[in-house]
SEROZA-295955 format. One record per residue (C-alpha): x, y, z; residue in one letter. Coordinates in steps of 0.02 Angstrom, whole numbers, padded with zeros to 5 digits, always signed. Example, Ala and Ser with C-alpha at 12.3 -4.5 7.8 and 13.67 -1.06 7.14 Angstrom:
! residues 2
+00615-00225+00390A;+00684-00053+00357S;
END
This chain:
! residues 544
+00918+00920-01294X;+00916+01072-01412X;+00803+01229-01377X;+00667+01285-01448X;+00658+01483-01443X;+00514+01516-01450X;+00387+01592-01282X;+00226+01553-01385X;+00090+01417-01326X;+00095+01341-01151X;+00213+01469-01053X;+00116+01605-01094X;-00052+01541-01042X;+00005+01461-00864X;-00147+01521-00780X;-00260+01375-00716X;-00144+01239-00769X;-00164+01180-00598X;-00200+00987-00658X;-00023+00998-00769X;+00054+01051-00618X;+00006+00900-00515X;+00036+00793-00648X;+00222+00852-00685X;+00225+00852-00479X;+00186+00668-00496X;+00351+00656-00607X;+00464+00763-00512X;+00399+00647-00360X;+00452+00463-00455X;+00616+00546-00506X;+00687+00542-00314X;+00692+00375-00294X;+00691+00324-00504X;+00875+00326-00548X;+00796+00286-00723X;+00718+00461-00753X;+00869+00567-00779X;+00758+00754-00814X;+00600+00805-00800X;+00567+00959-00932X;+00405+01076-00903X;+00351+01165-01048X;+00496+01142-01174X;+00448+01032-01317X;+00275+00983-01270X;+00174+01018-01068X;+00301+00882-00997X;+00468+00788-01071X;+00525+00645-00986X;+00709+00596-01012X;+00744+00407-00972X;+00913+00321-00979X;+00967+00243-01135X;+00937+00080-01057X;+00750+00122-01076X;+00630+00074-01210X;+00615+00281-01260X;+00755+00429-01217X;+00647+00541-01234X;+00442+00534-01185X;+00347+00687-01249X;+00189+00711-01122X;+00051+00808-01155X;-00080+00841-01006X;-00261+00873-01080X;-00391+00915-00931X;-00532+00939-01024X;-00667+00921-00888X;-00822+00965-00963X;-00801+00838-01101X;-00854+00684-01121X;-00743+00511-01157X;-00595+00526-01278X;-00626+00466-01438X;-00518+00448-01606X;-00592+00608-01685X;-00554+00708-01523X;-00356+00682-01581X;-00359+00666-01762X;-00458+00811-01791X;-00369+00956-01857X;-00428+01129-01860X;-00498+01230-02007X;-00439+01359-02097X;-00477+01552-02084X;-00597+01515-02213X;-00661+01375-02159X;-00645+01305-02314X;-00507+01171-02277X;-00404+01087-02137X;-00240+01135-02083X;-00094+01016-02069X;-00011+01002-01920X;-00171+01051-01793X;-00243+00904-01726X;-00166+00814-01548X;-00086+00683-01659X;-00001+00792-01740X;+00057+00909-01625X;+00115+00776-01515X;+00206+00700-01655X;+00276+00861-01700X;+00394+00833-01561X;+00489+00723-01636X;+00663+00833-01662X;+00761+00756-01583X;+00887+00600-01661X;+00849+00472-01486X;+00733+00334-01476X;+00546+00443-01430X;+00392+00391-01353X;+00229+00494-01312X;+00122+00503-01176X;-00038+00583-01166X;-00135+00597-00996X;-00306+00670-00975X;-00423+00703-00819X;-00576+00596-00943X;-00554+00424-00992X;-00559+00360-01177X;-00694+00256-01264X;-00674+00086-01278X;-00612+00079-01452X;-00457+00203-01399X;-00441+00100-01220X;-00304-00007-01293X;-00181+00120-01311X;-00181+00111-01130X;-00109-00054-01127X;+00089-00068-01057X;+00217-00089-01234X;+00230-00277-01197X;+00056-00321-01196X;+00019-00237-01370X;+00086-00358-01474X;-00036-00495-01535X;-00173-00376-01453X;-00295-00376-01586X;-00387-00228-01519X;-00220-00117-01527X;-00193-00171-01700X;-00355-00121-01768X;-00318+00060-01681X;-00111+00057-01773X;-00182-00009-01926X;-00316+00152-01939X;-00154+00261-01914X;-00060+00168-02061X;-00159+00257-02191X;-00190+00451-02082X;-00118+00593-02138X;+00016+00492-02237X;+00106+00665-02301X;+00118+00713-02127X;+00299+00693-02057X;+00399+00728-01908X;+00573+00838-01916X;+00632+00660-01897X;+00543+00587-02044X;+00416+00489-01930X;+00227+00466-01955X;+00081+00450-01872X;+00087+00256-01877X;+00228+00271-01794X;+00177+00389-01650X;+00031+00282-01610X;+00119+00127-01588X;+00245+00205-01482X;+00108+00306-01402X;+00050+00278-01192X;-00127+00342-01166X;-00140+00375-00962X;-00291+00409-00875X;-00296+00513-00720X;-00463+00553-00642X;-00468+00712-00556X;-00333+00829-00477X;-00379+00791-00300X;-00352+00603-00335X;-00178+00640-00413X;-00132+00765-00265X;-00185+00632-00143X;-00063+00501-00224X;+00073+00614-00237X;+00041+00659-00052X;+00043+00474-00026X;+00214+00437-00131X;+00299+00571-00028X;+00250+00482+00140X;+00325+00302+00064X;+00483+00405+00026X;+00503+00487+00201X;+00446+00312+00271X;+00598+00223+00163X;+00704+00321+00236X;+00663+00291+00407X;+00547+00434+00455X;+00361+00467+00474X;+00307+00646+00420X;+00185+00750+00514X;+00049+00789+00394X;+00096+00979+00407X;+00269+00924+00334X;+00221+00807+00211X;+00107+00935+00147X;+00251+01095+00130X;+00343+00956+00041X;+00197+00949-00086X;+00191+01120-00099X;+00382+01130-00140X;+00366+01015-00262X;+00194+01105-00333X;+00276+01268-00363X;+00471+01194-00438X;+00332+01148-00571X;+00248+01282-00594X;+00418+01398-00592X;+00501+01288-00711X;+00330+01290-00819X;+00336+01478-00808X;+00516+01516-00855X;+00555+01590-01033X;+00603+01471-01166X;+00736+01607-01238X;+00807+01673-01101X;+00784+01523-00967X;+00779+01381-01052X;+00895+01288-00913X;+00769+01336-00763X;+00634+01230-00851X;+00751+01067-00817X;+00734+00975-00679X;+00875+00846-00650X;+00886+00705-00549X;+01035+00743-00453X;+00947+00912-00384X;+00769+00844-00351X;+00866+00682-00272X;+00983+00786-00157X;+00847+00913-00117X;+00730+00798-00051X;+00875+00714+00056X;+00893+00885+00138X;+00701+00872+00194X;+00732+00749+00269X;+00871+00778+00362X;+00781+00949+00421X;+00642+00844+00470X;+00754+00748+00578X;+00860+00895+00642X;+00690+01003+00699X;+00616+00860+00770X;+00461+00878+00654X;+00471+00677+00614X;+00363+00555+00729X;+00443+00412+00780X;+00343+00246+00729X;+00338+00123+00880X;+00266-00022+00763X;+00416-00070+00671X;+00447-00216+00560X;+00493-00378+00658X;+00666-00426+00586X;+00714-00568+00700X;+00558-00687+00700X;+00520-00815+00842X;+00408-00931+00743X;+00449-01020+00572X;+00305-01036+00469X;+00261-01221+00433X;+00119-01190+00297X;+00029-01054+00186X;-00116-01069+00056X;-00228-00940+00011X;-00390-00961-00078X;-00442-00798-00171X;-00565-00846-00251X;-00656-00918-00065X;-00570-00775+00011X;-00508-00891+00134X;-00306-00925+00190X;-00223-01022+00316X;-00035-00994+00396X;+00054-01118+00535X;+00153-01075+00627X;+00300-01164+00736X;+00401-01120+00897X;+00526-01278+00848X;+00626-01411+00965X;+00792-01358+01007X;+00928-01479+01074X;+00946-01477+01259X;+01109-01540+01321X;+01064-01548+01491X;+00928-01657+01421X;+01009-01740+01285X;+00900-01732+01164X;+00756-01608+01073X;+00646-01516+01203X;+00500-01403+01112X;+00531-01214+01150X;+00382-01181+01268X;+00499-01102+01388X;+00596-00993+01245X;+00410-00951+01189X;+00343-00875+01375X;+00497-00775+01395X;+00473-00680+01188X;+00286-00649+01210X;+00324-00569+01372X;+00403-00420+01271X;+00250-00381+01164X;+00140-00345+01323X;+00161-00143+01336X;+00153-00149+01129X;-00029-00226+01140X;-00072-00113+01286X;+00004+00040+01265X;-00040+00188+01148X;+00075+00226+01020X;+00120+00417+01102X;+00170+00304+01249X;+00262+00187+01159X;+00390+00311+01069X;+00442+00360+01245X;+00492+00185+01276X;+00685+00120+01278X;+00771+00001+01349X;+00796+00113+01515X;+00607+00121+01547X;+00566-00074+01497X;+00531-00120+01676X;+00433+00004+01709X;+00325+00003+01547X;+00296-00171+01570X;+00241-00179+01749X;+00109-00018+01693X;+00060-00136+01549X;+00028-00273+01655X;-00079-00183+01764X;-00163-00092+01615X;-00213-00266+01562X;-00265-00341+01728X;-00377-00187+01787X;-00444-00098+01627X;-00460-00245+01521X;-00518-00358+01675X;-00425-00500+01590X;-00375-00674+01640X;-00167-00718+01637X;-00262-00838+01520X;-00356-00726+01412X;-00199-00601+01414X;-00078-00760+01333X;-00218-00793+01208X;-00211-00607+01142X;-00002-00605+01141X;-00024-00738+01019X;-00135-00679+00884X;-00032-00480+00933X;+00138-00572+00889X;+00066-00700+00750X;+00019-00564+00654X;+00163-00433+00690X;+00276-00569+00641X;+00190-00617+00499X;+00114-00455+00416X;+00147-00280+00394X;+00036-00226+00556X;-00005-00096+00670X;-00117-00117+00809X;-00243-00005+00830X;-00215+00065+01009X;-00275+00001+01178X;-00398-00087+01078X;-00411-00222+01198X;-00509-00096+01311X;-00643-00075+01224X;-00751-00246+01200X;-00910-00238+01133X;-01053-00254+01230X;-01069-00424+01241X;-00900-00443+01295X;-00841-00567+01165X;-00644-00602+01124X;-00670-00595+00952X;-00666-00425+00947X;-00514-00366+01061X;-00391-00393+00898X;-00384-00252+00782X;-00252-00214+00667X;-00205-00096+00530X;-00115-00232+00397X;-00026-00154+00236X;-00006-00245+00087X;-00030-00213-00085X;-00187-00133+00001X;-00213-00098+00188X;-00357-00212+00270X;-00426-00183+00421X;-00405-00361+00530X;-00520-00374+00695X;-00487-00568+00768X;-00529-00705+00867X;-00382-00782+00965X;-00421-00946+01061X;-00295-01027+01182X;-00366-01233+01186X;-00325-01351+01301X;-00446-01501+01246X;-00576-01510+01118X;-00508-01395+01004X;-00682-01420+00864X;-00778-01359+00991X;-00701-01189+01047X;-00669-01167+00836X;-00838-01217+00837X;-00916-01070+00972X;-00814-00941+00919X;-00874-00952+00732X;-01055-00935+00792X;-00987-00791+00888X;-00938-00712+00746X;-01095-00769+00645X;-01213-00671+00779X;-01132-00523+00786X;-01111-00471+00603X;-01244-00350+00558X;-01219-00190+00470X;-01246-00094+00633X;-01135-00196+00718X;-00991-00163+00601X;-01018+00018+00588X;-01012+00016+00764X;-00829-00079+00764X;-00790+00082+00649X;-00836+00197+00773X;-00722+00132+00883X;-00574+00104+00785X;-00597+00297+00738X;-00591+00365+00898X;-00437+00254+00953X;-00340+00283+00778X;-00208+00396+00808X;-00137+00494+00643X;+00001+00540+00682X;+00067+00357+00697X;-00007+00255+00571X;+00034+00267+00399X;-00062+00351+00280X;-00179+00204+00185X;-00321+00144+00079X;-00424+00142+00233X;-00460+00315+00238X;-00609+00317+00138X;-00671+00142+00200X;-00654+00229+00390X;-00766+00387+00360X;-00929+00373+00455X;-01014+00412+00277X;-00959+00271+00182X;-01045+00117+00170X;-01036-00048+00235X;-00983-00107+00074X;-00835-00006+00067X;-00793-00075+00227X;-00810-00254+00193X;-00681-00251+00030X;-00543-00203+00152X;-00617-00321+00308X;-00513-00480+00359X;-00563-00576+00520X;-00421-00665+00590X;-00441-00829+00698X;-00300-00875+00787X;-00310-01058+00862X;-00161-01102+00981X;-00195-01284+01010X;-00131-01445+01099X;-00026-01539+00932X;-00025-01727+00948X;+00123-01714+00850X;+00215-01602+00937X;+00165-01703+01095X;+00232-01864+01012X;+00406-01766+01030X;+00546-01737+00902X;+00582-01822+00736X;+00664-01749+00581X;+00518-01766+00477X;+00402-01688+00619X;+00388-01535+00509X;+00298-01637+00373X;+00170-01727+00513X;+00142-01554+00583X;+00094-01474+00429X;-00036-01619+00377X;-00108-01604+00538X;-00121-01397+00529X;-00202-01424+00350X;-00332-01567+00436X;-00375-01447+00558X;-00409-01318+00408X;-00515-01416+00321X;-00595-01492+00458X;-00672-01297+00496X;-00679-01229+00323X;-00850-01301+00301X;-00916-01180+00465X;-00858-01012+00370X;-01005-01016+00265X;-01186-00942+00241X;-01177-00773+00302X;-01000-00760+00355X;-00977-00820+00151X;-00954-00629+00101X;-00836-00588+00253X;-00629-00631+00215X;-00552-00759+00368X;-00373-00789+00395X;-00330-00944+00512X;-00179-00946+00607X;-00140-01090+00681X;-00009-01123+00827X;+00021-01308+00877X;+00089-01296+01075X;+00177-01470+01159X;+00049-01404+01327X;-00065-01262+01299X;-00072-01264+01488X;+00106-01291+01519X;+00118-01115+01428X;+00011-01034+01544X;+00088-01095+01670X;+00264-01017+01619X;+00187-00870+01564X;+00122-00834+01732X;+00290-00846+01815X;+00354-00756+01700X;+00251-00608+01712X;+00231-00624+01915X;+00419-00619+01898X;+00435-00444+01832X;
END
């Protein structure tokens, strides 16, 4: 791209532009792991150029930042206006936001603009906020282009282009408050490190930041005629610079090992999923499988195979994470036999009670993105109830907070579903659930969960409300299966997924009236001999 020697406009006045620098922060962020965004430019042709690969719908994307905080909602005169003469007597060409945006355009390369401001827009500029795709046939973004068709119509780009043109290739991006965009750039830095196999401390994560902040602001800064190369930031160098945090991170140590990693290998197969949105209500199955037995000669149902896994979760459910990263395989023994004894003395827990919670632990490390919350099993509430020994930090598109039920049934499985629902039904009160915060505040440890949408829901100030849009209660119901009993047949799979989904529906009805507001997840685990488990789980453990 061509300079433009000139030192006039945004280079001399950096002072304050601390919103344009977390917003171009923001860009310099996406470019480390965006092969897409080849440069980001600060203070060149407008506050921010973006160049994209060819391959992109623009090249070039002409951004200017507008933080205009004492001002109310954007509205079309706000960027058509243009400003008047010395006189007063006229308007001069060129002046208004359109315009100068537009004025860009001086380069020969497919160009889009962006403009991003700390205030929203009015409803009748809103649809310039839609994604390119979902303009066309949008009658509400047509009647916005069409009032551009006719503006200014004298008015040209170097490139011959008008202002119809620049609002139809125009994106309109709100960003509410520097604080909120700092936060989120903290946060993207994190899901970098994290991608790469490392947590950062938040004293790292934060210098980071603060690199980032002031490449902005010195690229921002530089002269236009005698620097004009130190206000481009390339992909390569913001790419290869970040790699070398993180290998210092590494090197000094700084990084904190994460003891809740993804489960790769799973155990179970999962036999059915639905999810209800709208009822806020979903359902997974979940299998051990037969597996042919020679000795046997035929399919035997893994409760055996099943014993032995679970075993290994024991000092993960009962450990603290700053334990846990001290763990290998040297130390396994040892760990486990602590764990065991953790579980038996703190917890005061049956071998019974102590299977039922390595069920719902590994049912929903297998199947979600969880952490547990730490040593949560040792702090009941007062009445002592199982329900509320499960909690669990789940990330998804959103993190949720999950605290569970896990029942272990040997016979009459409607009415332990049954008793633990009314459970659930008498405990939820606003105190109650504030007090469940409390709890998971103090045990919470920061430096090895990830940083997440909880945050806000956690503080002690927010309200219940907040806390019961990222709420799930899990029910875990490991059960006797008649068809698992009946023994294997190669469409058992089928059987044992209409029987799961009978056992749904046969409960659904019981999640309602107050508990209608509150999200459940049922997990359901058929066994051959719920007590044939235990059984084998107690050896197994007495073994060690």
């Amino acid at each position: 791209m061509s300079n433009q020697r000139s030192n006039s406009g945004g280079v001399a006045a950096r002072k304050g532009f601390k919103y344009q620098d977390h917003v171009a922060a923001r860009f310099l962020i996406e470019m480390i792991s965006n092969p897409l965004l080849l440069e980001v430019q600060c203070e060149t042709h407008d506050d921010i150029t973006l160049v994209w690969d060819p391959t992109c719908t623009h090249e070039i994307e002409y951004v200017q930042v507008k933080s205009n905080a004492d001002e109310g909602a954007w509205c079309l005169d706000d960027i058509i206006e243009r400003d008047s003469t010395r006189d007063g007597k006229a308007k001069k060409e060129g002046t208004s936001i359109a315009e100068r945006s537009l004025l860009c355009d001086t380069i020969d390369k497919r160009c889009g603009f962006r403009l991003i401001t700390l205030k929203d827009t009015n409803k009748y500029l809103s649809p310039l906020k839609l994604p390119y795709p979902e303009r066309f046939g949008n009658d509400d973004f047509d009647r916005v282009a069409k009032r551009f068709d006719n503006l200014y119509k004298s008015f040209r780009s170097l490139r011959d282009r008008s202002l119809s043109y620049w609002v139809r290739n125009t994106f309109w991006e709100w960003m509410a408050d520097e604080r909120i965009v700092r936060q989120d750039n903290l946060t993207a830095i994190f899901r970098l490190a994290e991608n790469r196999n490392i947590l950062l401390p938040t004293n790292l994560q934060e210098q980071i930041y603060r690199d980032i902040l002031e490449m902005a602001d010195d690229a921002a800064g530089a002269c236009r005629i005698n620097s004009w190369a130190e206000k481009i930031i390339e992909n390569g160098f913001i790419a290869t610079w970040f790699a070398d945090q993180i290998k210092m991170a590494k090197d000094n140590a700084f990084s904190v090992a994460n003891p809740y990693v993804d489960i790769k290998e799973r155990f179970f197969v999962e036999v059915h999923h639905h999810n209800d949105e709208n009822l806020r209500r979903s359902l997974t199955g979940l299998d051990a499988q037969f597996e042919y037995d020679f000795s046997a000669q035929s399919h035997l149902w893994r409760s055996q195979q099943l014993a032995n896994y679970i075993v290994n979760f024991i000092p993960e459910m009962a450990l603290a994470a700053s334990d846990l990263v001290q763990c290998s395989h040297l130390t396994y023994k040892q760990n486990l036999s602590r764990s065991l004894r953790l579980l038996k003395d703190r917890g005061r827990l049956s071998t019974w009670e102590i299977l039922s919670e390595l069920l719902i632990h590994v049912a929903i490390r297998e199947t979600a993105k969880s952490e547990p919350v730490a040593c949560r099993i040792f702090h009941p509430n007062k009445d002592n109830l199982p329900c509320l020994r499960t909690a669990y930090f789940v990330h998804g598109k959103e993190t949720e907070l999950w605290l569970g039920t896990s029942l272990l049934i040997a016979s009459d499985l409607k009415k332990s579903i049954d008793q633990a629902v009314e459970h659930i039904s008498q405990l939820m009160s606003s105190d109650f659930l504030k007090s469940e915060r409390d709890i998971i505040i103090s045990l919470k440890e920061p430096r090895h969960l990830r940083p997440n949408t909880l945050d806000n829901a956690l503080l002690r100030t927010a309200t219940v409300d907040r806390l019961l849009r990222v709420l799930c209660l899990p029910i875990l119901v490991a059960y006797d299966s008649d068809c698992i009993s009946n023994g294997f047949c190669h469409d058992y799979t089928r059987r044992l997924e209409e029987e799961i989904k009978d056992h749904f529906y046969s409960i659904e009805g019981c999640l309602a009236g107050n508990l209608s507001v509150l999200r459940f997840h049922l997990i359901f685990i058929p066994l051959e001999s719920a007590m044939r488990l235990h059984q084998q789980f107690e050896e197994e453990i007495n073994a060690q």
